[in-house]
BAMAR-897794 format. One line per field, with one value per residue (C-alpha): chain; x, y, z; residue in one letter. Coordinates in Angstrom, 3 decimals, always signed. Layout:
// residues N
ch c(A,...)
east c(X,...)
north c(Y,...)
up c(Z,...)
aa c(a,...)
This chain:
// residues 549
ch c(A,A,A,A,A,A,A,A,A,A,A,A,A,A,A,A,A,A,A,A,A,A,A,A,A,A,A,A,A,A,A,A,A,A,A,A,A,A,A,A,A,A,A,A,A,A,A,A,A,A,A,A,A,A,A,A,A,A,A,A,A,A,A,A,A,A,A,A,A,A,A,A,A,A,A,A,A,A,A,A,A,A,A,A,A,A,A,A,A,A,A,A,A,A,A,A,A,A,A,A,A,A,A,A,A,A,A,A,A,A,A,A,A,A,A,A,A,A,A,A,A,A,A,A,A,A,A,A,A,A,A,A,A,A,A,A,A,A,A,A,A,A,A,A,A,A,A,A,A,A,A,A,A,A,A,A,A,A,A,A,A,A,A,A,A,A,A,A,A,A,A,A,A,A,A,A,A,A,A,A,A,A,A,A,A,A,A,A,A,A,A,A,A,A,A,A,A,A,A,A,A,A,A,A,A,A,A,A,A,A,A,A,A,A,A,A,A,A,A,A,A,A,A,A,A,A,A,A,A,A,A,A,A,A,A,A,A,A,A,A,A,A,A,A,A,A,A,A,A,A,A,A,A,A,A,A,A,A,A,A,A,A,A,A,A,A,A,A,A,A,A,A,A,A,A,A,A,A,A,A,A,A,A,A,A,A,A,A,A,A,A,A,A,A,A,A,A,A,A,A,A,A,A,A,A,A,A,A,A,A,A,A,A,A,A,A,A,A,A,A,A,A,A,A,A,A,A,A,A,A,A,A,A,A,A,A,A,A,A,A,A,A,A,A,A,A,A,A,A,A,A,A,A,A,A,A,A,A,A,A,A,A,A,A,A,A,A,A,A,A,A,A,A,A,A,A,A,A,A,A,A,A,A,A,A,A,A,A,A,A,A,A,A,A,A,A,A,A,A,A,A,A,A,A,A,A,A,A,A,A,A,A,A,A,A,A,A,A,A,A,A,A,A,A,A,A,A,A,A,A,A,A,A,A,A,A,A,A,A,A,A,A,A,A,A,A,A,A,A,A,A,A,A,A,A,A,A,A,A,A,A,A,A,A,A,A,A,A,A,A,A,A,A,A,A,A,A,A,A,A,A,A,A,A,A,A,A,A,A,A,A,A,A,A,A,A,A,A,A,A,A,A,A,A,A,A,A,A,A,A,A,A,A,A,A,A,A,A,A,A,A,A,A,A,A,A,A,A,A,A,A,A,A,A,A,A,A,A,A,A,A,A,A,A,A,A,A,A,A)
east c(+0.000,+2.672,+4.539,+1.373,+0.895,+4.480,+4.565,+1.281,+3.388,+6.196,+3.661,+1.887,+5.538,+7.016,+5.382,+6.270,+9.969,+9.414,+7.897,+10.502,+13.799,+12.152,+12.165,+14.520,+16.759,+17.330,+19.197,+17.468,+19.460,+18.041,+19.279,+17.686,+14.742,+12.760,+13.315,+11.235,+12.936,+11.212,+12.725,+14.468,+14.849,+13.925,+11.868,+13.821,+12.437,+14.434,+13.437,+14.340,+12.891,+12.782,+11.907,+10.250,+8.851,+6.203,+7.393,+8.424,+11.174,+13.408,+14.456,+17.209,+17.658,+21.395,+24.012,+21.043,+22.214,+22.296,+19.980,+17.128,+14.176,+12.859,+9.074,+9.078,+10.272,+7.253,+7.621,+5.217,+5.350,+3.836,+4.304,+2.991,+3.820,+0.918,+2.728,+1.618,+4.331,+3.808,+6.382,+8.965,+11.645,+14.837,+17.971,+21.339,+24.710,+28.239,+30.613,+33.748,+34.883,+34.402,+35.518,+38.665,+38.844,+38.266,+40.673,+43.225,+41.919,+42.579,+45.914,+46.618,+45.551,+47.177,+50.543,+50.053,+49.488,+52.267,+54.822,+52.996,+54.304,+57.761,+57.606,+56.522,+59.567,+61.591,+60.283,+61.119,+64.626,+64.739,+63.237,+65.683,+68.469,+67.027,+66.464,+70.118,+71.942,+69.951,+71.005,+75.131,+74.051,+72.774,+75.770,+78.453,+76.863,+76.685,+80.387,+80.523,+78.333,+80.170,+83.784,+82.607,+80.492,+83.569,+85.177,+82.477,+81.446,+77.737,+75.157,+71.643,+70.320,+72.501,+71.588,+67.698,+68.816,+70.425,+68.040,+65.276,+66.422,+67.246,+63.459,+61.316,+63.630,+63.036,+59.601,+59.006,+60.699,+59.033,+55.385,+56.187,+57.521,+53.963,+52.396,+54.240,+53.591,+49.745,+49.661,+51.216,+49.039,+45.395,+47.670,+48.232,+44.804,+43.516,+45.900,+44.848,+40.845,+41.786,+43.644,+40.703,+38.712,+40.847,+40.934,+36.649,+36.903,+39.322,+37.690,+34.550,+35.483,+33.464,+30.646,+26.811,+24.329,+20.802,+19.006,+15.674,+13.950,+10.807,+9.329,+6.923,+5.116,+4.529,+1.759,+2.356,+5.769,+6.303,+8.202,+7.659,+9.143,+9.660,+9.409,+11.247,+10.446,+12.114,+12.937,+15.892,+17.206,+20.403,+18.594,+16.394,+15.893,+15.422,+13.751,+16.890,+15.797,+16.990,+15.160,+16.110,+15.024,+14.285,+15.541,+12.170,+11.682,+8.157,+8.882,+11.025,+12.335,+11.936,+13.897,+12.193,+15.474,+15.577,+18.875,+19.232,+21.798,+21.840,+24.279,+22.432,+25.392,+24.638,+24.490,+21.541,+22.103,+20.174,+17.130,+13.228,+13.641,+10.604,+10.671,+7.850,+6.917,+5.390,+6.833,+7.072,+8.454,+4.950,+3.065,-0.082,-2.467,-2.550,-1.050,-3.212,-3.908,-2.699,-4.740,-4.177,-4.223,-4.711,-5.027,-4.638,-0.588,-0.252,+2.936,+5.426,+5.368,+8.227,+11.179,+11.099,+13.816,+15.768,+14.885,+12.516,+10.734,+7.689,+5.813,+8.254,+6.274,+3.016,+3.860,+4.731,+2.212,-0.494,+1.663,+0.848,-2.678,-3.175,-1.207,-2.835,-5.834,-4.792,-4.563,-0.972,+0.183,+0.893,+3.526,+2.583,+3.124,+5.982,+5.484,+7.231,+9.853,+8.402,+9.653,+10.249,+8.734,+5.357,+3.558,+4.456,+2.739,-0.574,-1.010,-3.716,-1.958,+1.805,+3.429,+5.333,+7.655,+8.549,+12.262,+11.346,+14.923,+16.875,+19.099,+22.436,+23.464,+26.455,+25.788,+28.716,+26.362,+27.452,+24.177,+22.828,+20.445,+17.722,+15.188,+11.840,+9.969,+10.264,+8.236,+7.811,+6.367,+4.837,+6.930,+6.385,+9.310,+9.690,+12.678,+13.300,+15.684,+16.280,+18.760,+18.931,+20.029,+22.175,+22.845,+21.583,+18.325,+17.098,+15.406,+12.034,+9.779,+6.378,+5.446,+2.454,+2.631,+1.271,+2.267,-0.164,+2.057,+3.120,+6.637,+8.085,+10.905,+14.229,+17.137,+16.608,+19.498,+18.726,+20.093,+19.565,+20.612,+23.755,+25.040,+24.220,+22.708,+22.413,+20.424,+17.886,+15.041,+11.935,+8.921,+6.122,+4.238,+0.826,-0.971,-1.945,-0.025,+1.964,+5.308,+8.504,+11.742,+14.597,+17.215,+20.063,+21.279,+21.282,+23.836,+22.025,+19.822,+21.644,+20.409,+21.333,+20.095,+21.312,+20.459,+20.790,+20.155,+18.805,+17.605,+16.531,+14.540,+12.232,+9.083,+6.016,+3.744,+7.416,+7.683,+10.968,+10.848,+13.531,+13.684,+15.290,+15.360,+16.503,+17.105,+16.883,+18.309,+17.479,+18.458,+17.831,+20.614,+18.608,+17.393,+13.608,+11.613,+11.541,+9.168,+11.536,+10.170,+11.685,+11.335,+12.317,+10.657,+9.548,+10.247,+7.706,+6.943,+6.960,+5.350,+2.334,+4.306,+6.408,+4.979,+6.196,+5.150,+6.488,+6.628,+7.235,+7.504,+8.478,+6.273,+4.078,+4.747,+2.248,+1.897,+2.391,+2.518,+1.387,+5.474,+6.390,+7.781,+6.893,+6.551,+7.130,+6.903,+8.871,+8.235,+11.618,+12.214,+15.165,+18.402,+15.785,+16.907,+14.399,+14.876,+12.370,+13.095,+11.432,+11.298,+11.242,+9.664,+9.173,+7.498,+8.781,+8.325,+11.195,+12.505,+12.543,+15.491,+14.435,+16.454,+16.773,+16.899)
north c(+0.000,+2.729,+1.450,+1.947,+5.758,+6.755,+5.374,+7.369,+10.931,+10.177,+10.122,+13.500,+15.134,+14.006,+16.264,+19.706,+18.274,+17.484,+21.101,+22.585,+20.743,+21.776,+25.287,+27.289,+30.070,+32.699,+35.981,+39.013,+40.813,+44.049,+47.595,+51.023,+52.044,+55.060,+57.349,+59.574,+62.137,+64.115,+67.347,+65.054,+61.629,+59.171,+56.658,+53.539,+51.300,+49.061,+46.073,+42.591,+39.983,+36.497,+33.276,+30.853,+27.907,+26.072,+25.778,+27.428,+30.408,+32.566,+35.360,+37.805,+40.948,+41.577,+44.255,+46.950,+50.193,+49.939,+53.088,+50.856,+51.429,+47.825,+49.127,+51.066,+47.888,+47.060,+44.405,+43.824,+42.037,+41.676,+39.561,+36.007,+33.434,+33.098,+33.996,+34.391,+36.776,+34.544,+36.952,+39.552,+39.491,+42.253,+40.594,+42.565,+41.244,+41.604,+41.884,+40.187,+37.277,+38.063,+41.636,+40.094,+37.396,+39.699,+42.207,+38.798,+38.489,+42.097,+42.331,+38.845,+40.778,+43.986,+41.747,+40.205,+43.247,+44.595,+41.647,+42.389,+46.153,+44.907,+42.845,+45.815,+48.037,+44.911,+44.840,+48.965,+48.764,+46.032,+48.417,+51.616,+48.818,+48.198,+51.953,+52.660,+49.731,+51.242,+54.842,+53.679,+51.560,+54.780,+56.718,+54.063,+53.730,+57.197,+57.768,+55.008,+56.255,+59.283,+57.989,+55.856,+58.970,+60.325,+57.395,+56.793,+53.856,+52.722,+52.768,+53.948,+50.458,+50.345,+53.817,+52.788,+49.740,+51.304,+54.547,+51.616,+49.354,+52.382,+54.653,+50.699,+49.865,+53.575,+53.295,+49.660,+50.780,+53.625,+52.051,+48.990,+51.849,+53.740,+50.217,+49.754,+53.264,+52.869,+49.323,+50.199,+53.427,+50.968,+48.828,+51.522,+52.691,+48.899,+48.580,+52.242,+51.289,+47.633,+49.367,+51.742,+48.189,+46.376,+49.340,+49.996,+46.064,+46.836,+49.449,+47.482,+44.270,+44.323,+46.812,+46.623,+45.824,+44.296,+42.069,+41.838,+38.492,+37.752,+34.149,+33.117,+30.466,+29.566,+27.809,+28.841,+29.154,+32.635,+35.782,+37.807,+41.637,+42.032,+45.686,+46.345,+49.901,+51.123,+54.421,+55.751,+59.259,+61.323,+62.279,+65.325,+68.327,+71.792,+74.337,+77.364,+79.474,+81.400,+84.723,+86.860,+90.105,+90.709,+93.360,+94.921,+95.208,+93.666,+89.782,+87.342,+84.230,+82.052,+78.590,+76.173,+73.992,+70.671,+70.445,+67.164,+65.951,+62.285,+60.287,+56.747,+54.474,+53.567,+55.521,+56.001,+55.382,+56.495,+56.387,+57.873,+61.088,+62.051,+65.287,+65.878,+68.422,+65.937,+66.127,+62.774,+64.237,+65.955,+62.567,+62.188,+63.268,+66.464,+66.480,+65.991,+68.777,+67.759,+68.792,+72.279,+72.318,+75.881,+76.330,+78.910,+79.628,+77.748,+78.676,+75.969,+74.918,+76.090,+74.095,+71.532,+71.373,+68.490,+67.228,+69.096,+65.959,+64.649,+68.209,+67.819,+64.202,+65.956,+68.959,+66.329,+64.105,+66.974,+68.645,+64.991,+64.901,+68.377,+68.085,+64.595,+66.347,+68.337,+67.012,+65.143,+67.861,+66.109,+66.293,+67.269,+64.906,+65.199,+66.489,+65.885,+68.458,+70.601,+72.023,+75.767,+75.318,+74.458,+76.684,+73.275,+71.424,+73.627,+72.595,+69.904,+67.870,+67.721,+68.595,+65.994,+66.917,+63.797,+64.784,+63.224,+61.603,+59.314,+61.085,+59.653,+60.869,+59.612,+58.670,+61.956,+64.340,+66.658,+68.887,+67.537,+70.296,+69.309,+71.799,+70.999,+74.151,+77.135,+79.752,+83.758,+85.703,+89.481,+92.212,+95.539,+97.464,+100.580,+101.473,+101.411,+103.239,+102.625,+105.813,+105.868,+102.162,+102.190,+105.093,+103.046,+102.341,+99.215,+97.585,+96.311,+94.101,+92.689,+89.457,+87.196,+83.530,+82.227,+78.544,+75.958,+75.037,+77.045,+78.379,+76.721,+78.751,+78.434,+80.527,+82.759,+84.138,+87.141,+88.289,+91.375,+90.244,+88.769,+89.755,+88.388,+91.072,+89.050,+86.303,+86.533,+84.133,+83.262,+82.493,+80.588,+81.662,+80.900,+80.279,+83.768,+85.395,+88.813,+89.014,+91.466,+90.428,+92.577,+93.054,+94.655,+98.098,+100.616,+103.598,+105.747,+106.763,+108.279,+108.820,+110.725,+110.896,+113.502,+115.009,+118.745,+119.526,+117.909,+120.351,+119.669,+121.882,+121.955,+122.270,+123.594,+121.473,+120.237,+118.407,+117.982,+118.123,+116.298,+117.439,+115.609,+117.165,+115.264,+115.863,+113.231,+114.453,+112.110,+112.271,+110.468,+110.272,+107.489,+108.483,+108.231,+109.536,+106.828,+107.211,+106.491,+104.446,+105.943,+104.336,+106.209,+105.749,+107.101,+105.533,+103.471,+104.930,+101.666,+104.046,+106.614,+109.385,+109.031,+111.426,+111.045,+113.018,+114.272,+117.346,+119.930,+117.255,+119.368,+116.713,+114.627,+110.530,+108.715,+106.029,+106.065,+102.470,+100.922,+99.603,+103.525,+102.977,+106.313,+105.976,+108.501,+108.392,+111.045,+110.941,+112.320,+113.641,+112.185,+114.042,+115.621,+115.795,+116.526,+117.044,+116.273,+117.560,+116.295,+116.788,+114.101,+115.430,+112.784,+114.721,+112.938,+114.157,+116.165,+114.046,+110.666,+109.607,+107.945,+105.090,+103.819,+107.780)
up c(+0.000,+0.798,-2.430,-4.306,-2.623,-3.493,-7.200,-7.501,-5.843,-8.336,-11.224,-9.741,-9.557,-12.485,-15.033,-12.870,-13.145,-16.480,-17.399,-14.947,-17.068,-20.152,-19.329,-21.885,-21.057,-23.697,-23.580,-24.829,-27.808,-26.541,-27.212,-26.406,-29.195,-27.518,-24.295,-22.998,-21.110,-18.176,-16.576,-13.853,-14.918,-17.872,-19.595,-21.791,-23.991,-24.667,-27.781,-28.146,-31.000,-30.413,-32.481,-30.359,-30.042,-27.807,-24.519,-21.589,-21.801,-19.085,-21.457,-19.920,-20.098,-18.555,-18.216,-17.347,-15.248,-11.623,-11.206,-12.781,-10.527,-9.698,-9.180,-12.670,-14.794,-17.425,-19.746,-22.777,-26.405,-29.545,-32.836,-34.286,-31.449,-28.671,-25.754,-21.720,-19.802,-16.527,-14.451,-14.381,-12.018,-11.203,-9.942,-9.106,-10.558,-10.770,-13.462,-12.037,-13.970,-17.641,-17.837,-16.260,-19.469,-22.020,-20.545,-21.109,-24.781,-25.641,-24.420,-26.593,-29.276,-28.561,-28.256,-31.503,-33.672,-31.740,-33.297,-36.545,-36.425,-35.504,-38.549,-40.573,-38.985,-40.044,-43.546,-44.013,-42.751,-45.691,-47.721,-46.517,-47.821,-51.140,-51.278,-50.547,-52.691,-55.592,-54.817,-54.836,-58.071,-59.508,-58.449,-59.835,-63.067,-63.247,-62.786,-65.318,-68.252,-67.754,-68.119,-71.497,-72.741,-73.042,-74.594,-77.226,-75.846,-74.117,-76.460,-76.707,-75.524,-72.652,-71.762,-71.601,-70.011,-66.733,-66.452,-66.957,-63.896,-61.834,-62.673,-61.878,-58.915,-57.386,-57.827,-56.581,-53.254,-52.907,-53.412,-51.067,-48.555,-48.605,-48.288,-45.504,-43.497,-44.164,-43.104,-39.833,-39.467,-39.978,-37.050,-34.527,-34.638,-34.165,-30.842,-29.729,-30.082,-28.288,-25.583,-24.878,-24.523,-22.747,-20.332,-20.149,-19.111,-16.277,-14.816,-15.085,-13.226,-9.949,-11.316,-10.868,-12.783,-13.347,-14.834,-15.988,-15.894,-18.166,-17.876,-20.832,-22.353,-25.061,-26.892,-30.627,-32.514,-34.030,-33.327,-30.619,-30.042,-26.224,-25.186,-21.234,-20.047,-16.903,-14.683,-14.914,-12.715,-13.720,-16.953,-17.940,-20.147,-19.751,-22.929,-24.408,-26.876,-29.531,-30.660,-33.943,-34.801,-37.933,-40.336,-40.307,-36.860,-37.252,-36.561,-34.763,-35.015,-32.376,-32.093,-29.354,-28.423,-26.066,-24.034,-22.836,-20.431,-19.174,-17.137,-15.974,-17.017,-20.902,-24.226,-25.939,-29.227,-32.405,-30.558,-30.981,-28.357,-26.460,-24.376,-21.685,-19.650,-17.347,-13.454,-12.147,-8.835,-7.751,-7.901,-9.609,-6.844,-4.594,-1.033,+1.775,+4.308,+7.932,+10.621,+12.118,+15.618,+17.676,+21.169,+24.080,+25.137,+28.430,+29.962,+31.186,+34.645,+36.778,+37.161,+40.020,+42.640,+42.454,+46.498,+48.236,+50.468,+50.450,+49.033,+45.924,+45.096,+46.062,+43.479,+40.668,+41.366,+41.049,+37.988,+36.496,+36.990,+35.543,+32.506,+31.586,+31.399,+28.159,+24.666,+24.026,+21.281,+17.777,+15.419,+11.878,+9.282,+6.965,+3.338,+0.177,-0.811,-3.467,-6.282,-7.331,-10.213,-9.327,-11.803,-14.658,-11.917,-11.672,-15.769,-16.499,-19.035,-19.608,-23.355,-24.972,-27.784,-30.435,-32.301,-35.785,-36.214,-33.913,-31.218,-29.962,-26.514,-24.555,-20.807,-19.880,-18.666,-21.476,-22.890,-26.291,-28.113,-30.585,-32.044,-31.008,-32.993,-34.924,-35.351,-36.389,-33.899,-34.234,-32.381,-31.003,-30.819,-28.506,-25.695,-22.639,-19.918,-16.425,-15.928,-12.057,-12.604,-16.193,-18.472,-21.333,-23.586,-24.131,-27.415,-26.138,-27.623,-26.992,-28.180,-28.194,-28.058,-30.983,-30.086,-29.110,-26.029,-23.718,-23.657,-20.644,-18.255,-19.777,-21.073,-24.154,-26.153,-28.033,-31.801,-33.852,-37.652,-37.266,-33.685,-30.205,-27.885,-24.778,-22.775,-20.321,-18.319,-19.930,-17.361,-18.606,-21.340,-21.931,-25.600,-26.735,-23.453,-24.182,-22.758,-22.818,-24.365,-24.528,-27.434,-25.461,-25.562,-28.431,-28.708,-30.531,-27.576,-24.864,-21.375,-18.120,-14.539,-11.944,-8.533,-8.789,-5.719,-1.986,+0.912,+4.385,+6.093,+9.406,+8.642,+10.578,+13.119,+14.012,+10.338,+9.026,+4.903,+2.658,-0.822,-4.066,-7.209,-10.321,-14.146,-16.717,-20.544,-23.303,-26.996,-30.388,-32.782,-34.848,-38.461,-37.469,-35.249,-31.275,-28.418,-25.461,-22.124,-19.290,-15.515,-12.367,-8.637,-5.449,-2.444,-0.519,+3.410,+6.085,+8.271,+8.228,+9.722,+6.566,+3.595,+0.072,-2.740,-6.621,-6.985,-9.653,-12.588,-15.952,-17.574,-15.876,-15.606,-17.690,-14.675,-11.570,-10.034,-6.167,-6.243,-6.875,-10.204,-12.713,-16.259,-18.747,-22.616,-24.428,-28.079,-29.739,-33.253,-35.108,-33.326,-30.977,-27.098,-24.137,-20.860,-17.448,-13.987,-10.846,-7.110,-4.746,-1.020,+1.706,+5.247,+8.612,+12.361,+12.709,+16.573,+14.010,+11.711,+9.019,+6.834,+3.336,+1.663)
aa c(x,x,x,x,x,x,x,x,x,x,x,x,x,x,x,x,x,x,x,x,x,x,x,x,x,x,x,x,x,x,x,x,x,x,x,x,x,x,x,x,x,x,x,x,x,x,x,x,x,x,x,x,x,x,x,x,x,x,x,x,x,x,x,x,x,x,x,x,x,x,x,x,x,x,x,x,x,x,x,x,x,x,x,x,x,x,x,x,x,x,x,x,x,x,x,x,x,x,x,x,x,x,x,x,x,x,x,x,x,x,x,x,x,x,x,x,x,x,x,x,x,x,x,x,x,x,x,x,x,x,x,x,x,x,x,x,x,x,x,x,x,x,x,x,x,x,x,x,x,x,x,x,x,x,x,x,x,x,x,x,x,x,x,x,x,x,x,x,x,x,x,x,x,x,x,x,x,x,x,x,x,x,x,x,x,x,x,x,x,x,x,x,x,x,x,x,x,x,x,x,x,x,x,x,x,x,x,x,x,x,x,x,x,x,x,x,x,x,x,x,x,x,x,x,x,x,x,x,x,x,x,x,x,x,x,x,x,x,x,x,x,x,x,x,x,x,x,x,x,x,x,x,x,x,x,x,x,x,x,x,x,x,x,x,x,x,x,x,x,x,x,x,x,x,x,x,x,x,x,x,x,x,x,x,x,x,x,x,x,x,x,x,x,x,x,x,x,x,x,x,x,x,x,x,x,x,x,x,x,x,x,x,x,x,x,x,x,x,x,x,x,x,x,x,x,x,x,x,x,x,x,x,x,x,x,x,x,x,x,x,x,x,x,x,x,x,x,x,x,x,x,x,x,x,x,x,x,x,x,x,x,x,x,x,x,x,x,x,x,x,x,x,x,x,x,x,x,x,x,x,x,x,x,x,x,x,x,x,x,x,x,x,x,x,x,x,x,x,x,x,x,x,x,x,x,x,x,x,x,x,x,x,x,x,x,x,x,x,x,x,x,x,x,x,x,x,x,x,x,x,x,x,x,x,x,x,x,x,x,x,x,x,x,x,x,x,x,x,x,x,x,x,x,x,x,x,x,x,x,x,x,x,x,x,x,x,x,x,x,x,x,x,x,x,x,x,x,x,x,x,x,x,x,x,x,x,x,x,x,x,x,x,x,x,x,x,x,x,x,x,x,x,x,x,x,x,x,x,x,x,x,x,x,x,x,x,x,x,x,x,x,x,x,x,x,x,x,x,x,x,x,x,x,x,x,x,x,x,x,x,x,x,x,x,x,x,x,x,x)
């Protein structure tokens, strides 16, 4: 009876061990197709195609970067054979032992090319030899011919005959010598690419690395195109743009530019290149509000004396019994770190940007720029001086975004025609949103700021009065007729005791702003020069001192 039970266990078992020996191990010819880059990390797709059989299958995916994240791996596959991904496992490894043999292989073969250019050296000097046993040939028969010229003797055949055997042996030397010289040149550059290997396989013995394994079956013979997606950080992408003015003064160019930077341990190489705008990094729902707790300020309980008898255990005991009878006070959860950018975050769907032709970008954290759009935008042209700040006007332009994307914060290098004017910061830019872009100086408008005078006086109803008064000259030497934007400020009073006024303007600002900026226009001729005064009067009890004038 137990022999009958255990034959009938064996038979139970035997087709699990059966399945289980039959089980196939394959490694995955993969490479890197597609990445999607996001501003702080990545997205690779990586593609292998296999021809398979029914059957069970452990397909590998080895040598992937350490900085793999394990919970991002995703694994799918498409093609003829009926295949069922049963599971997907990540397992570490270490590159000891073979980087170690082929390290041994490629100094064989550096050796051996070595002997090959010692053979070559060996087969010039031959050639120097020949070189030089034809040269004294040449010279001896030339002493000859010269001696029986004289005599009347060689004749025209034996003339042809040495110049002949001298011109061919020249020339045969001299084409085995270039020979020679490039065959050792294609040599060197074979033992200087194998020592570069042999020393990547040195410096690799010991390294990390994963492994990404996919078990299948399958129940119909075809081929199948795995596809392993994973997460990758120390890769992103941030927008630079490049903005021409044209001739006319009417449009731009603007050049939308991805600069990518990566460095997650592997080239990507001719791949499809994905920019989003999508931020991983503020997860995909909202952070929760922790409760806020108020309450009346209790002061803290006096300090205790270290012995004081018996009323010292009274006093604690009671100091117990009153303070258990308030709420226990409770730490506030910790939040996520957030970002400085969050306006990107506040958008309701992200941007992606597809480059139409593959990208190659080493894993050396060097930047790699690709244009993602071009486009002519409408200007308006006026300028603009700051003259308490910079004695110089500045080419201003407004611009609409005509894009159907927003313009995303970046760096933006400006041109006029030919010559660079500059760079500046770009916030975001909405669809159809104006915004200011600046050109860089132009000489041909001057501008001046000075204090003529300042006067401090005592006023009545024991006021003291503080007076300013300023001059700002401004002239066109352009051809045509300029309307000039010029900025200037009053001060902003912390305190209502604190007066400030303008007074006297020779022209009156166009604006006056809440931040105390004034505006003026001044419309200028061509070679026309204007001139505004002001007076700046701030009002202060005259027993205060007051800061910041």
């Amino acid at each position: 009876m137990r022999l009958r039970s255990l034959l009938l266990l064996v038979s139970l078992l035997l087709p699990s061990f059966a399945s289980a020996a039959a089980t196939e191990r394959l490694e995955a010819p993969h490479r890197i197709s597609a990445v999607t880059v996001y501003p702080d990390r990545a997205m690779t797709t990586r593609s292998a195609t296999l021809s398979l059989k029914p059957g069970s299958y452990l397909v590998d995916f080895s040598r992937l970067p350490v900085l793999v994240q394990d919970d991002s791996v995703r694994v799918t596959g498409t093609g003829s054979a009926s295949v069922t991904i049963v599971g997907v496992e990540v397992k570490r490894a270490f590159a000891e032992q073979v980087p170690e043999k082929r390290a041994k292989e490629l100094e064989q073969e550096i050796r051996a090319l070595e002997r090959k250019i010692g053979s070559i050296d060996a087969r010039k000097a031959a050639l120097a030899s020949q070189r030089g046993f034809i040269d004294s040939i040449r010279v001896a028969w030339g002493d000859r011919i010269s001696k029986e010229l004289a005599a009347g003797k060689p004749t025209t055949g034996e003339l042809n005959e040495a110049l002949s055997f001298v011109g061919s042996g020249v020339a045969k030397v001299e084409e085995q010598a270039r020979d020679v010289d490039e065959e050792k040149r294609q040599l060197k550059e074979r033992i200087d690419a194998l020592r570069r290997q042999r020393d990547e396989a040195i410096g690799s013995q010991a390294k990390e690395s994963k492994t990404v394994q996919v078990a299948l079956e399958v129940s119909r013979a075809g081929n199948l195109c795995l596809e392993l997606s994973s997460i990758v950080p120390q890769g992103g992408w941030e927008p630079a743009y490049d903005v021409r003015l044209g001739a006319d003064g009417k449009e731009a160019d603007l050049v939308f530019r991805g600069v990518v930077r990566q460095q997650t341990g592997e080239d990507w190489q001719d791949v499809a290149l994905t920019l989003s705008t999508a931020r991983p990094a503020l997860g995909g729902a909202p952070p929760e509000l922790p409760p806020w707790h108020i309450s009346f300020y209790r002061p803290p309980p006096p300090p205790v004396p270290l012995y004081d008898g018996g009323m010292a255990k009274a006093a604690r005991a009671e100091d117990f019994r009153v303070g258990s009878a308030l709420p226990a006070p409770q730490a506030a959860p910790s939040a996520p770190a957030r970002y400085e950018t969050a306006e990107v975050a506040q958008e309701r769907t992200s941007v992606t940007f597809r480059i139409p032709r593959p990208v190659s970008i080493p894993s050396d954290g060097s930047e790699h720029g690709t244009v993602v759009a071009t486009e002519k935008l409408p200007v308006a042209l006026e300028f603009l001086a700051v003259p308490k700040l910079a004695p110089t006007a500045y080419l201003k332009s407004e611009i609409v975004n005509k894009l159907e994307y927003p313009l995303l914060p970046g760096k933006v290098n400006t041109f006029t025609g030919g010559n660079y004017t500059g760079s500046s910061w770009l916030k975001k830019i909405a669809p159809g949103e104006k915004f200011d872009l600046f050109f860089g100086t132009d000489e041909q408008v001057t501008v001046k700021r000075e204090e003529l005078k300042s006067h401090k006086e005592a006023g009545i109803f024991g006021k003291s009065r503080q007076t300013y008064r300023y001059r700002i000259e401004v002239q066109n030497f352009r051809k045509e007729a300029e309307t000039i934007t010029i900025h200037d400020q009053l001060p902003l009073s912390g305190d209502q005791e604190i007066k400030v006024s303008l007074d006297k303007p020779s022209v009156p600002p166009s604006e006056t702003r809440p931040d105390g900026t004034l505006v003026w226009k001044i419309p200028l001729r061509a070679g026309e020069k204007k001139e505004l005064t002001f007076d700046i009067v701030v009002e202060y009890p005259k027993d205060r001192e007051v800061v910041g004038l």
